[in-house]
C-alpha positions as MATLAB code, in Angstrom:
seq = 'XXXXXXXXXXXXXXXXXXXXXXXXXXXXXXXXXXXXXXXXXXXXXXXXXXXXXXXXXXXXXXXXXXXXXXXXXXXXXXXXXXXXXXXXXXXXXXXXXXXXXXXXXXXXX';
ca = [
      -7.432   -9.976    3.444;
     -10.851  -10.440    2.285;
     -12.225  -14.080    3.548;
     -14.554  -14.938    0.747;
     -11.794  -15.137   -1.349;
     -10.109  -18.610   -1.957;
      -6.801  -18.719   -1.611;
      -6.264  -21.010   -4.561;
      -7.786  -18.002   -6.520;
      -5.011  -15.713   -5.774;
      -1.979  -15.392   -7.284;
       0.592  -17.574   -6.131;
       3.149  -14.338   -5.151;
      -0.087  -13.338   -3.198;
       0.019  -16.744   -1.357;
       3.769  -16.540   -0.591;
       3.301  -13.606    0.815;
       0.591  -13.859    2.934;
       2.140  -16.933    4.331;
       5.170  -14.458    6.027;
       2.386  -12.231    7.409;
       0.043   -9.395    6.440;
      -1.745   -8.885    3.188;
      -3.372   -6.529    2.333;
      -6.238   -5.766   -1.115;
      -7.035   -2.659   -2.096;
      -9.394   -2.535   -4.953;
      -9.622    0.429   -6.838;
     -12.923    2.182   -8.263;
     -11.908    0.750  -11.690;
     -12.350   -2.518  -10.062;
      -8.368   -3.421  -10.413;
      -6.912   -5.393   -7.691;
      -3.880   -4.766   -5.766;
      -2.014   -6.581   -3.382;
       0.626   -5.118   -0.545;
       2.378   -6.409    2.225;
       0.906   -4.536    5.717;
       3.166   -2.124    6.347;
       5.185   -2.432    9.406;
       6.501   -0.012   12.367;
       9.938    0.377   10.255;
       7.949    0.380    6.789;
       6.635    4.068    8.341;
       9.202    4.912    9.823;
      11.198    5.513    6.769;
       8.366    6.979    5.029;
       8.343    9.605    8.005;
      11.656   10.270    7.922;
      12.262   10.530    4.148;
       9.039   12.851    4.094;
      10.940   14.892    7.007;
      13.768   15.485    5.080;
      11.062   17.114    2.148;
      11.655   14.294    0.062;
       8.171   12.637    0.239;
       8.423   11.949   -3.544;
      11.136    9.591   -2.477;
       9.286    8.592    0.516;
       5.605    7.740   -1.393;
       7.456    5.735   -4.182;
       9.932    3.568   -1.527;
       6.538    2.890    0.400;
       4.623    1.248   -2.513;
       6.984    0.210   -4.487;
       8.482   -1.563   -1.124;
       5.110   -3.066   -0.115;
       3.715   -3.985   -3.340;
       2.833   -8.044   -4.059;
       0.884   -8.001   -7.175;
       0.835   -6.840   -9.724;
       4.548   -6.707   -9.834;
       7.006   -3.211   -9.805;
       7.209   -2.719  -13.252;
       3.815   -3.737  -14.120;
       3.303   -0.565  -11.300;
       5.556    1.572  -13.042;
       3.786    0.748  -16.189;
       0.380    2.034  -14.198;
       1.971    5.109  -12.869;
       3.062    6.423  -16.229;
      -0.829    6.022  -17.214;
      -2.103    7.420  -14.542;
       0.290    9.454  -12.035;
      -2.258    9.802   -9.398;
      -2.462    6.135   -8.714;
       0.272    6.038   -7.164;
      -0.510    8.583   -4.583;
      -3.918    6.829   -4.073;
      -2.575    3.645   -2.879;
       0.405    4.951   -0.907;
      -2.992    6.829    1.031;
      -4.835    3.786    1.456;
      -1.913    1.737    2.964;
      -1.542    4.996    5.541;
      -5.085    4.107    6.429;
      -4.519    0.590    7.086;
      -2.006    1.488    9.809;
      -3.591    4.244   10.853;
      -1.648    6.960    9.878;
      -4.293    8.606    8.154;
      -6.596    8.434   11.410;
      -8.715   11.602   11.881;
      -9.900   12.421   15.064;
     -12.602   14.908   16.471;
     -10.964   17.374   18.914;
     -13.021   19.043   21.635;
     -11.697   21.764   23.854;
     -12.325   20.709   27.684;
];
């Protein structure tokens, strides 16, 4: 969660949610703001193991859709049908918060 920002500034689902434990912003290059719950060991865990089973469709969509704060699901959904990508985007940059994402340089000894 970015400090500069006042809490009294962000929405009050924002607050409430922040208050159980992780938060995380992601602001996109149009400038829109997004808020998501950090996800968590079992958060990933499903995502794995719905992605395993070649549904990652399934798996993206329960992963933001799960974690999302603000805006709400079906102001989401709204998004999504606008732009399709988006949704794919974020589900990428809460990977990278837990490290999922994390690329490594690999050396033969």
């Amino acid at each position: 969660m970015d400090k500069n920002i006042k809490e009294e500034t962000l929405p009050q689902e924002v607050v409430d949610a922040k208050n159980k434990g992780g938060v995380l912003k992601l602001t996109g290059e149009d400038d829109n703001v997004y808020f998501f719950k950090s996800p968590g060991k079992s958060d990933i865990n499903r995502y794995l193991s719905l992605a395993a089973k070649g549904k990652l469709a399934a798996a993206v969509q329960n992963l933001v859709f799960d974690l999302a704060v603000c805006p709400a699901r079906t102001d989401l959904k709204t998004r999504f049908d606008k732009k399709p990508g988006l949704m794919i985007a974020l589900n990428n940059a809460l990977q990278n918060a837990v490290g999922l994402n994390e690329e490594f340089e690999v050396k033969k000894l």
